[in-house]
N, C-alpha and C positions, 0 to 999 in steps of 0.2 A: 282402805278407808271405809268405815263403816257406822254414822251417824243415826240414830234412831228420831225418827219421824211421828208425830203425832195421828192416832188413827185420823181417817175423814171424818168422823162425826165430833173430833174435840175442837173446841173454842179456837187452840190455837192455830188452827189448820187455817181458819180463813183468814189470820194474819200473816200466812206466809206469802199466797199468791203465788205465784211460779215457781214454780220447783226447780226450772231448770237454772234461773237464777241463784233458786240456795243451792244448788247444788256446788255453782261457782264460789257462793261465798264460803260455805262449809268446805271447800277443798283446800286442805293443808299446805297449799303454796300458797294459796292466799293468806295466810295466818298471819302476817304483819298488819296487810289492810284492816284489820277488826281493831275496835276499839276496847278498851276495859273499860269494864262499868263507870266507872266515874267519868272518861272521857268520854263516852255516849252517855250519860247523865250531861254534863255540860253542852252538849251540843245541841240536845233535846231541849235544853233550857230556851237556846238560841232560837229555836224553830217555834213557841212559841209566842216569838216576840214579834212576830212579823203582824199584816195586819188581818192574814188568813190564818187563825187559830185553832190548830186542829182538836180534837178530843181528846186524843192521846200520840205517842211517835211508839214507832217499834221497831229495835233492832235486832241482831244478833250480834251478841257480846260478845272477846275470847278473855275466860277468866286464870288468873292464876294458874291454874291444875290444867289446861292445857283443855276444858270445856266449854262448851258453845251453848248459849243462853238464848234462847229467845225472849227479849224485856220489853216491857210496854212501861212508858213515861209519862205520868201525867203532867199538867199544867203548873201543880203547884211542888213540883219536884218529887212527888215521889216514885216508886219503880216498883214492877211487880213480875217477877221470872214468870213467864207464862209455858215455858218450856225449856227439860236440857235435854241436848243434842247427844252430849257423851264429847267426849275424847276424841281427838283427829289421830288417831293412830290406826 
């Protein structure tokens, strides 16, 4: 398994946070638990609506092709890939 990682000095590094955590997520047994974009767009929708509204939600997606997104969700639904991971192979 071999996931490619944003250097330390790019934006989306400091949206990852623990590495040791992506690392569980990014691991190809987990690849059911991940959401596809739309169903982490709806969820982000959900988050939200509470009455602590964050700036933005950020996930990691698994898309079609078997790649892993890092997406940032705004307030008014939109998304914006802030990084790909590559392939769980």
């Amino acid at each position: 398994m071999s996931f490619a990682l944003p250097s330390p000095d790019h934006p989306a590094r400091e949206m990852i946070g623990d590495l040791s955590h992506l690392a569980e997520v990014l691991n190809p047994k987990n690849a059911a638990a991940l959401l596809s974009l739309p169903e982490a767009r709806r969820v982000s929708r959900e988050s939200f609506e509470g009455s602590v509204k964050p700036r933005r939600v950020v996930m990691v997606v698994l898309r079609g092709n078997d790649e892993r997104w890092l997406v940032s969700f705004g307030p008014r639904g939109g998304w914006r890939k802030e990084w790909n991971f590559g392939a769980g192979k």
